[in-house]
N, C-alpha and C positions, 0 to 999 in steps of 0.2 A: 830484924825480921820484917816482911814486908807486910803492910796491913791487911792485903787482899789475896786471898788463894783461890785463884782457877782450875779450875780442873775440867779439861778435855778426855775424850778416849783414848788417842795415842801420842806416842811418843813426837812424831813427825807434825802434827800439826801442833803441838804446845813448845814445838821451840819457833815453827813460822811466829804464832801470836803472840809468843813473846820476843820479836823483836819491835810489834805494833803498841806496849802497852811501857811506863814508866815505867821506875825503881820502885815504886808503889806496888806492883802485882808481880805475884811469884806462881808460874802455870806449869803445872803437874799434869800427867798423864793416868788415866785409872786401868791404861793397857785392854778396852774393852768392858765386860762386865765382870764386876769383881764378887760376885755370888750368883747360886743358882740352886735349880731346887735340889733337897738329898735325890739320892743314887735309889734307896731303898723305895721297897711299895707304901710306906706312910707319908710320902712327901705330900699328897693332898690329904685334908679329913675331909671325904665329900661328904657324911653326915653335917658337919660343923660351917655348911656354906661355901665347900671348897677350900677354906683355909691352906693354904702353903705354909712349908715347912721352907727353909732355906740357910745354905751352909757358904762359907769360904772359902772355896778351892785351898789347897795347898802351895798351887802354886803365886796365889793373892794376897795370901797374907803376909808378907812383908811390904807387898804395896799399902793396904787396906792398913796395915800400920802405921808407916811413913804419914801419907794421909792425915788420918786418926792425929798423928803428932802436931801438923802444919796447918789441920785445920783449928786446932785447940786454940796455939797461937796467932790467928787472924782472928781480925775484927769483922771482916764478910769472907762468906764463901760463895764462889760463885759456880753454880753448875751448867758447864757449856755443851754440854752431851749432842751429840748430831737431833737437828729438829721432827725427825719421824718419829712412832709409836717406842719404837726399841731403844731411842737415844734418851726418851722422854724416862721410860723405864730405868733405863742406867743411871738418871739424874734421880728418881727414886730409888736405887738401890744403895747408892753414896748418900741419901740424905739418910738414909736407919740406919747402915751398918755403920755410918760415919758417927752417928749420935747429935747429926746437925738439930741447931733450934730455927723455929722459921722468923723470928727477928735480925738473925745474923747470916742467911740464905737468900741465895737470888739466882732465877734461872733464867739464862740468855739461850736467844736461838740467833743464828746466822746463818745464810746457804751457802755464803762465798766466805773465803779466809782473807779479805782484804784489810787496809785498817782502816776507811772508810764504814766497811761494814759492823768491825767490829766495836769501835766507838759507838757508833751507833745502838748498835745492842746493849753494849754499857747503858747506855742513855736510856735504852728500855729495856728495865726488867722486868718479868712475870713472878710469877710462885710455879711452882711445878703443878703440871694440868692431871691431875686424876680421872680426867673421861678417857685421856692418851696410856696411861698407867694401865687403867683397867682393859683396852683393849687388847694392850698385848699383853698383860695377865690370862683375859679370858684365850687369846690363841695358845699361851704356852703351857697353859691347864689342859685344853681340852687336845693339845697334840701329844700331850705327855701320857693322856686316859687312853687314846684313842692305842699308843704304841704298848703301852703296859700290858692294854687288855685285849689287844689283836694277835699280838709277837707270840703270847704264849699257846693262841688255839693254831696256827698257825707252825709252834715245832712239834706240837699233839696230831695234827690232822695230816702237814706234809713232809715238813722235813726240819730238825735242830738247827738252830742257830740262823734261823727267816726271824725278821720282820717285819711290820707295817708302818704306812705314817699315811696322817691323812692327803695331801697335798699329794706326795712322794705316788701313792697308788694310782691315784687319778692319771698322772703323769705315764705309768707304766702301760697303765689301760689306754691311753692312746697310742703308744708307741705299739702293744700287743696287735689293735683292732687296725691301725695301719697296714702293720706285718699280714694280716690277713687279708685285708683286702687284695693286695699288692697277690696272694700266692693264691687268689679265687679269679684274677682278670684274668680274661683269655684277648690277648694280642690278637686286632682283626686290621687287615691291611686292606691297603687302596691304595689306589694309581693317583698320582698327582702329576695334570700337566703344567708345563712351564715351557714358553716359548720366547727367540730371543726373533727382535726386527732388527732390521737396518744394520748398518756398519760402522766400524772406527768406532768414533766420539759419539756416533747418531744411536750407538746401538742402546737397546733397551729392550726390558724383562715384560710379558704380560701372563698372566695365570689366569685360566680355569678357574671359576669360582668353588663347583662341584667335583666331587672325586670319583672313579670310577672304581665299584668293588670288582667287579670281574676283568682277566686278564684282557678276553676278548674285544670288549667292549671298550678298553683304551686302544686297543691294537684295530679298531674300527676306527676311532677317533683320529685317529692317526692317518687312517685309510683314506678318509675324506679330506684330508686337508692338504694329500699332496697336492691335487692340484686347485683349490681353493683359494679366491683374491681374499686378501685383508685390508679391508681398511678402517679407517676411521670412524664409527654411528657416532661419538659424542665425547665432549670435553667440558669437564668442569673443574675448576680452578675458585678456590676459596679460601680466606684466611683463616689460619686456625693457630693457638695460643697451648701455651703449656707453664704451669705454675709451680713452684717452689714446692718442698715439703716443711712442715712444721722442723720447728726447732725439736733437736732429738729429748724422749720419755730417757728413762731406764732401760724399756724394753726393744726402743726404738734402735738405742745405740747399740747394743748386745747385738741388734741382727745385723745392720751395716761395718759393725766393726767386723763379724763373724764374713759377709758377702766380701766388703774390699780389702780386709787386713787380714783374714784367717784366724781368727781370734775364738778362741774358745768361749761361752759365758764368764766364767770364771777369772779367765785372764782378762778380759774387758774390764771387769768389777776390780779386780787389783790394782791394774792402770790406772784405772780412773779414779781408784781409793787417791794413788800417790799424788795425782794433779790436782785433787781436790785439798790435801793436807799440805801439797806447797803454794796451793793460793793461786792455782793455773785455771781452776774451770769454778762452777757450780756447783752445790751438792748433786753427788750422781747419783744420789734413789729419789726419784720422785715421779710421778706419773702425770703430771703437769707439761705443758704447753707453751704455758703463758712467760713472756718477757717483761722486764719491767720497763717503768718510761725510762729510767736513765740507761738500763740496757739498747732501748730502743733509738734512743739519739745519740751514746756512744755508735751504733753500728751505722746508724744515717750517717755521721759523719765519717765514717771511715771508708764508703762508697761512695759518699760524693768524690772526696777526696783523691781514692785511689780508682774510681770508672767512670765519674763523672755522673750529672744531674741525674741523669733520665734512668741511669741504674736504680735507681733508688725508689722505694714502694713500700710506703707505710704496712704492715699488717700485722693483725693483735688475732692470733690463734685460740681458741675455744680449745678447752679440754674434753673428750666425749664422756670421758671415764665422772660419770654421779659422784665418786668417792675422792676424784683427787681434790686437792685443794691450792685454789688459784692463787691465793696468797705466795705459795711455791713459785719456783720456776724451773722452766726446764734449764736442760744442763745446756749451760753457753762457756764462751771464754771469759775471764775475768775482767780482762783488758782486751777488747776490740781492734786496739794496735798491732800487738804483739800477734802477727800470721803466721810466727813460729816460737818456737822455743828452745834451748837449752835442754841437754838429757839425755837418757836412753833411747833407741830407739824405739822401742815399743810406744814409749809417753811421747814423741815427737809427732810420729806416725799418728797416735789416739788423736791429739791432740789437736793435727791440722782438719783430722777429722771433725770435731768436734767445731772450731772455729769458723769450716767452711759450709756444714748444716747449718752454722746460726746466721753467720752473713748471707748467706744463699735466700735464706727465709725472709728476709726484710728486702729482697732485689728485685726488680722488674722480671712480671712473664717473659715467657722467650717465643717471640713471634715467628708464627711462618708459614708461608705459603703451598697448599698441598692438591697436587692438579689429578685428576682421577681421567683415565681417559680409556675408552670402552670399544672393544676392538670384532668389527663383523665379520664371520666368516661365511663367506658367500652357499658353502657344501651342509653347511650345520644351523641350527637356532640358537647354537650355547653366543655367549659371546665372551670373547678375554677380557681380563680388565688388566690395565695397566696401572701405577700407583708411584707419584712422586711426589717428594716434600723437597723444600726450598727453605733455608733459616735467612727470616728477614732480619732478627734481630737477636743477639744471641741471651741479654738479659741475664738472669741468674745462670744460665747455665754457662757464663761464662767462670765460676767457680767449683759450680757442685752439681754432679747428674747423680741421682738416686737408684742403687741398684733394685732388685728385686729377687723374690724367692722361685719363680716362673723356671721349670726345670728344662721346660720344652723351650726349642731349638726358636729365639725371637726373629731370626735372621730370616724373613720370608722371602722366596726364590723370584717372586714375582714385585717384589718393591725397588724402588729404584730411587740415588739417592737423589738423582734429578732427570725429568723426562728433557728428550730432547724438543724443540721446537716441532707443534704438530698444528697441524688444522681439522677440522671435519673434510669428513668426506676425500682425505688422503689418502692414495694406494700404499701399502706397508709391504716390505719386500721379508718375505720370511725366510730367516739364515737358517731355522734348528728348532723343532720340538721335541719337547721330551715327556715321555710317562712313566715315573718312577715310583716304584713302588713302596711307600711309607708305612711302617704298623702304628697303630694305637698305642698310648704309654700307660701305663698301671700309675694310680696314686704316686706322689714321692715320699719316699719315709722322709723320715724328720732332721732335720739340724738338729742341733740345740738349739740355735735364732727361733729356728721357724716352729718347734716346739714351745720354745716362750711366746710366739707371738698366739699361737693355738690357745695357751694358755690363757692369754691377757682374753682375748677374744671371749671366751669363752667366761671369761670374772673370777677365772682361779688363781690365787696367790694374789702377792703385791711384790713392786719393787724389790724391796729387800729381801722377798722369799723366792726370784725367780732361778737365781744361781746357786744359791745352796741344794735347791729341789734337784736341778740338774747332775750335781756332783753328786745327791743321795743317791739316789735312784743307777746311778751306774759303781759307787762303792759297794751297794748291796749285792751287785750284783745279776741284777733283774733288767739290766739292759747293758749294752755293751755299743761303744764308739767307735765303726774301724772303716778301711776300706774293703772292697770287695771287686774282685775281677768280674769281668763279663764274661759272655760266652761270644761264638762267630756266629754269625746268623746272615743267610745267604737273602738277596731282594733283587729284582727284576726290573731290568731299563729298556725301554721302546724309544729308538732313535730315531725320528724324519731328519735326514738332511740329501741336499741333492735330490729331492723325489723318491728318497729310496728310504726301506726302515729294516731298520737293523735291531734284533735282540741279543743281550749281554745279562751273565750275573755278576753279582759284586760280592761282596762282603764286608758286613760292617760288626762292630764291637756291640755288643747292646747287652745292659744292666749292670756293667759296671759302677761302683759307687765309691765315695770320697764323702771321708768322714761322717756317714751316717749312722742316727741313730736305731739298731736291732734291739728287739727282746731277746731272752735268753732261755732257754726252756723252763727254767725254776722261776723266772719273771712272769713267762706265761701263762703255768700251773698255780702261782697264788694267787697273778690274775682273775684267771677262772674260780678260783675256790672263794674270791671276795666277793667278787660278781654275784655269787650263786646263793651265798652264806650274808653278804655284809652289804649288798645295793647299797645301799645310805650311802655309805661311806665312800665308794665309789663312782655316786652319781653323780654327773659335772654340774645339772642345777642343783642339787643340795649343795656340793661343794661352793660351788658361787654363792648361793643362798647363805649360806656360816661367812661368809668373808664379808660380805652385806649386812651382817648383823656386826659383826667385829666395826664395821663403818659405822654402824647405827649406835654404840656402845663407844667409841672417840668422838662422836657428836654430841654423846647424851641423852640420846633419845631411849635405849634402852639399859635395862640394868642387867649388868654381867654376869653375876650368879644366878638370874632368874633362863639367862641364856643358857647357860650352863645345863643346868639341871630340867631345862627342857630335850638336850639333848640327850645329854648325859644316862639319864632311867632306859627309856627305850631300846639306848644301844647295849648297855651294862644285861641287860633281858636277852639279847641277839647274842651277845657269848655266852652267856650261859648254858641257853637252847643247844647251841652250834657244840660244844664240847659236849651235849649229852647226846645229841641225835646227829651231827656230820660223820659220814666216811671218808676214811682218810683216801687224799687227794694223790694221783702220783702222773696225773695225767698220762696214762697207759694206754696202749695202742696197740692192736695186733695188726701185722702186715703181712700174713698168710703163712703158707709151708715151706721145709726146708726140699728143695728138689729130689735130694736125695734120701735124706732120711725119714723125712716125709714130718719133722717134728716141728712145733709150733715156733712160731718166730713173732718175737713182741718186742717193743720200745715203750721204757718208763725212765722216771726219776728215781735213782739210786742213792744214795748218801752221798756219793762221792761226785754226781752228777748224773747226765742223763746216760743211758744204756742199750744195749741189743741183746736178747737173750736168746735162745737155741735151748729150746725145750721149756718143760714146766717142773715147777717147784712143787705142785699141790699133784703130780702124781705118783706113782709108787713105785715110781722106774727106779735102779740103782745108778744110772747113770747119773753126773752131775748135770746140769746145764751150763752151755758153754755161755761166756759174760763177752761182750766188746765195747769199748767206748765209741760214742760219738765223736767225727772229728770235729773242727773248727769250722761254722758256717752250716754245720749239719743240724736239723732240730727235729723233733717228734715229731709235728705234725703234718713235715713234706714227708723226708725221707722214704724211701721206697726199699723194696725186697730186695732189687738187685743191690740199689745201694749199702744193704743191712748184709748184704753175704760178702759183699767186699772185705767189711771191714774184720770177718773172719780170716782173711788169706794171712793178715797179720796175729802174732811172730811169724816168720820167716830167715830160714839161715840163708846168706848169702854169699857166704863163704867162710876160708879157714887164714885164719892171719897167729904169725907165732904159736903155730898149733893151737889155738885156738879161738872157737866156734864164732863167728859173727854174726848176730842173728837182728832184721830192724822190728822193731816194733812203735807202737805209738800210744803214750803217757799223759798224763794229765797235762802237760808241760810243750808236748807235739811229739812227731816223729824222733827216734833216735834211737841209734847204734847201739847195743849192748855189745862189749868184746873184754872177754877176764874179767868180770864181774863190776867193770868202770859201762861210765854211761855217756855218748856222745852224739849232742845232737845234729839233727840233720838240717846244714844250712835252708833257709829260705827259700822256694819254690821247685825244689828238689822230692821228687814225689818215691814217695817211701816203696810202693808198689815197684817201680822200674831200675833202683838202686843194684850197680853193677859191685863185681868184688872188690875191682882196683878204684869204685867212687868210694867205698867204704874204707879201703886200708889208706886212701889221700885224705878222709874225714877224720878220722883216728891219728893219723901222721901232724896232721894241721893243729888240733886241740892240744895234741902232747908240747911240739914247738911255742905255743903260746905258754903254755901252762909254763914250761921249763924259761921264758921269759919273765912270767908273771914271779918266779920263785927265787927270791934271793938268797934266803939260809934257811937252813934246818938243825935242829936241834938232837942231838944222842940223848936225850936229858929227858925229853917228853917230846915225842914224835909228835904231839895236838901243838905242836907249838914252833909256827912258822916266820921268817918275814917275807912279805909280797910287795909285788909293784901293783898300786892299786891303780884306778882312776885319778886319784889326788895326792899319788907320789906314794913312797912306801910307806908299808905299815905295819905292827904286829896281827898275826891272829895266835891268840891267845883261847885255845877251846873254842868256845862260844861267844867270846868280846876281840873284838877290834879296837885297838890301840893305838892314839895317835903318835907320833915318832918324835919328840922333842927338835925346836929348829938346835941343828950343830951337832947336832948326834948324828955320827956315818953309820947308815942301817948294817953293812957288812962287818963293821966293828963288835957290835951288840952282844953280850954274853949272856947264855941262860937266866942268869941273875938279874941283870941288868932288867932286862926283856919282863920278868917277874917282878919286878919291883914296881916298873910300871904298869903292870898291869893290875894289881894291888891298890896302886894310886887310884887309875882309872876307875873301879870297883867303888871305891868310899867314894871316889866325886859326886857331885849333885847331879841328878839325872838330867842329862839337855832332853829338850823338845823332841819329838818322832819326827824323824825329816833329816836331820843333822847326819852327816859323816858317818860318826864315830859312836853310833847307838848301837843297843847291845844285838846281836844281830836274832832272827825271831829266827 
């Protein structure tokens, strides 16, 4: 047995380290954290100073055993847990439940999985840091109070089965107070000119500084300059410089990965988990800046090398962020060499990302020359300006150009990417003006990127809480990630050409949207009901303010439970109040009368989601009130009358197929066909309203063709008992379990028995993970 037991979090990085370490060391995996608090409401005693209660997963304990066994027999153990507050935690959570002694304990930090690095750690070890312990103690106490004791006034006041978190709320609340801004902007347009001189190669752009709100008054502007000289009042010509970005944060990469690779938060963090545990990058949570010196002469030498001298440009990046700690670094490559990698393409892609922000960051500004040249028009006192830039030098950007979150259109009509040779006092022969008409854009809802970066801005969350928050907050339900069509929207063009001017309309696409983040009505209404009921908790300086103290509490400067139980009283007081004196929340809206029947017409939150109703419950009509759903993209508090009567035209029959009735309607699920008591949905941008008889019997025709592909046998024995072709080849469905098909077994061959025996098997197997295949289906 080997004298020394390591133990890291996963599996993937303790076999990298264990090819950096002797026969001497034997490196175990703890699969993450191997306890957590109970399930039940005593997992704190907050009389008793907050004390926790803490259990061992089910699915831990044969690790936490293993363990337990390997550490008995080593002479050290060594706890390598990732170096943030939660790795620090995990290296406490192994040292009690493992029954470690601290004579025979030692705990390493590392950023990078090199064996450079790791020797090195060897060489120093600490004890495990309790200011890092208690910090994220005191977060996962008081997010754990916060959800305990919000979740339950919240299925009392709106609606079963809500929750809260602190982080997660905030998060909603901005996504909500965006959503609103965006449907309170009124769109104001203006004329923008743009005029082109000269010819061929010579020609070139100049713009109007000023916009013109009224039609007239471009179509004046215009008026004047048929016959109008242009020339040249002034030129000015000046060097100007553009500098690198910092080596990427945590939160830095999420949005560059999300602008150039389309990367979701979460996919970024996964990525970057794998490059990190094969020893490709840095640790990826860190909110740090800072390179190290051998980081920094690694990359010096690798620009000299590969651009030569004058590429090259020492700089040592500040962190803004009080709370990070510069001892960290930000996330680089491991090796400065290696400008690619081996892998999936995801990790390849992340990767060069990653490599090209850290080289980028040590490389000469990018020079260049930028000539402004200002153009008279003899009829008017506006003057045009003309605007060109020149790269003298291309420096860093001859690796890495920084995108951004800027929604608006950066390509301006009047820049140019090089003016042609001018002088003062030049006559300018004009080809073509134009006065087009441009609206105003409303706020941009949010990425995920650009919601984490709001986030950081703002001091809410850290690193490792920026992508979890992202995925919570859209699992619950309380916002949603999609795209969204635009509408047409018609804008006005004033042409001079030839002395003469001409009007035309266009049409352009506008509000379409890609992958942004929307609230969801039940996201909006417990918004509002926090807001109203729970300020604190939703205020972004308190929230920053708690995450400041959490800093202050891993520095030592404050004590945890004294933080705690400052919070903790005052808020524990605010639920109580709120369950004896709130009305229940449904975010309800009346949107006037029914044309014809003259009865009320309102929009609320229903159990099953949001609604339209047609009539009142609280009168003494015998009539019922008619109920509709909301569709997709519809929410409380746009929606309009006419839009609320539409969605009464549905059920609708459309016709008669095999005798019978066709009728479409629309489900929690979207539109779809009901015919003979089957249910069939209505492909994708197929609008339920205009659905012909022979679109419905070709929708119906279609599904059954599949279905009758998808089904390979059937059973006289028990009709619940099929085989299919799934996605991942064929399978049993057995009731309510899906059953994987042994390799060598012909699905057509299968006898009732057969089919049952397996599925029996299946049954007593140990449960895999949520996710997998062949899970029991919900």
């Amino acid at each position: 047995m080997a004298k020394n037991l390591l133990i890291v979090e996963s599996p993937a990085k303790a076999k990298t380290i264990e090819g950096y370490l002797g026969k001497d060391f034997t490196v175990k995996s703890s699969y993450g954290h191997i306890r957590d608090l109970v399930k039940s409401e005593d997992a704190i005693d907050i009389p008793n100073n907050f004390k926790q209660r803490y259990e061992v997963p089910a699915d831990k304990k044969q690790v936490v055993s293993e363990l337990k066994k390997l550490a008995k027999e080593a002479e050290m153990v060594w706890l390598a847990s990732d170096e943030d507050r939660e790795g620090e935690a995990i290296s406490w959570h192994l040292f009690e439940t493992l029954g470690l002694k601290n004579d025979k304990t030692k705990r390493i930090v590392f950023h990078e999985i090199t064996k450079p690095a790791i020797l090195k750690a060897i060489d120093n070890p600490r004890t495990i840091d309790y200011n890092l312990v208690n910090a994220q103690q005191a977060r996962r106490v008081l997010d754990r109070l916060v959800g305990f004791e919000l979740s339950p006034v919240l299925w009392k006041k709106v609606k079963p089965s809500l929750s809260a978190g602190r982080v997660q709320s905030v998060a909603v609340r901005l996504i909500v107070e965006r959503e609103r801004e965006i449907n309170k902007f009124t769109a104001e347009a203006a004329f923008r000119v743009v005029a082109i001189f000269g010819k061929g190669r010579d020609a070139f752009k100049a713009e109007l500084p000023e916009r013109f709100s009224k039609e007239e008054d471009a179509q004046k502007f215009l008026q004047d300059c048929v016959d109008a000289a242009f020339t040249v009042k002034s030129l000015d010509t000046r060097p100007t410089k553009r500098s690198p970005a910092a080596p990427f944060t945590t939160s830095t990469l999420q949005q560059e990965a999300s602008r150039k690779l389309g990367f979701s938060v979460s996919r970024t963090m996964s990525v970057a988990q794998r490059l990190y545990e094969s020893g490709k990058i840095t640790y990826m949570r860190t909110d740090s800046v800072n390179l190290s010196d051998m980081a920094l002469n690694a990359a010096q030498q690798q620009i000299t090398s590969a651009y030569g001298e004058k590429y090259h440009q020492l700089r040592k990046y500040k962190t803004k962020s009080a709370s990070a700690q510069e001892a960290h670094e930000a996330i680089r490559p491991t090796y400065f060499n290696e400008h690619t990698i081996d892998g999936e393409s995801a990790e390849k892609r992340l990767y060069e990302l990653i490599w090209k922000r850290a080289i980028a960051s040590q490389m000469s500004e990018a020079q260049f020359e930028k000539t402004t040249a200002k153009i008279d028009i003899s009829t008017r006192k506006e003057d045009l300006v003309a605007n060109g830039e020149v790269m003298k030098f291309d420096g860093f950007l001859k690796v890495y150009l920084e995108s951004n979150d800027d929604e608006e259109d950066n390509t301006q009509d009047g820049d140019n990417a090089i003016l042609p040779p001018l002088t003062q006092g030049q006559v300018l022969s004009l080809q073509e003006m134009t006065a087009t008409e441009r609206y105003s854009r409303p706020p941009a809802r949010y990425t995920e990127a650009s919601l984490v970066k709001k986030l950081e801005e703002l001091g809410i969350g850290r690193p490792s809480t920026y992508a979890p928050t992202i995925s919570t907050v859209q699992n619950r339900g309380y916002v949603v990630k999609e795209d969204r069509e635009g509408k047409q929207r018609n804008f006005r063009v004033l042409t001079l050409k030839d002395k003469a001017i001409r009007q035309e309309q266009k049409t352009e696409n506008t509000g379409a949207e890609r992958g942004k983040l929307f609230p969801t009505d039940i996201g909006a209404v417990v918004n509002d009901f926090l807001v109203q009921h729970f300020n604190g908790i939703v205020d972004f300086h308190f929230t920053a303010k708690v995450e400041k103290q959490f800093d202050e509490i891993a520095q030592g400067l404050t004590e945890w439970t004294q933080m705690l139980n400052s919070f903790y009283h005052p808020f524990h007081e605010g639920v109580e109040s709120t369950i004896q004196t709130a009305e229940k929340a449904r975010g309800e809206r009346e949107l006037g009368v029914h044309p014809e029947s003259g009865k009320k017409i309102s929009v609320r939150i229903g159990r099953f989601g949001p609604f339209v109703q047609i009539g009142d419950t609280d009168t003494e009509s015998e009539e019922k009130p008619q109920y509709a759903s909301l569709r997709t993209g519809q929410m409380i508090e746009t929606i309009t009358l006419e839009e609320a009567l539409e969605l009464f035209k549905l059920p609708k029959k459309v016709g008669i197929f095999e005798e019978k009735d066709m009728t479409v309607a629309i489900g929690k699920f979207g539109p779809y066909i009901r015919h003979n008591s089957a249910f069939y949905s209505l492909p994708k941008g197929v609008d339920p309203m205009s659905v012909t008889e022979q679109q419905a019997i070709e929708i119906i025709e279609e599904k059954r063709k599949k279905d009758a592909e998808k089904l390979i046998k059937t059973f006289d024995e028990n009709p619940d008992v099929k085989i299919l072709n799934g996605r991942w080849g064929p399978y049993i469905e057995f009731g309510k379990l899906n059953v994987k098909i042994p390799k060598g077994k012909e699905p057509l061959q299968l006898t009732y028995e057969e089919c049952k025996a397996l599925a029996d098997e299946a049954e007593k197997a140990p449960k895999k993970p949520a996710g997998k295949k062949f899970a029991k289906k919900k």
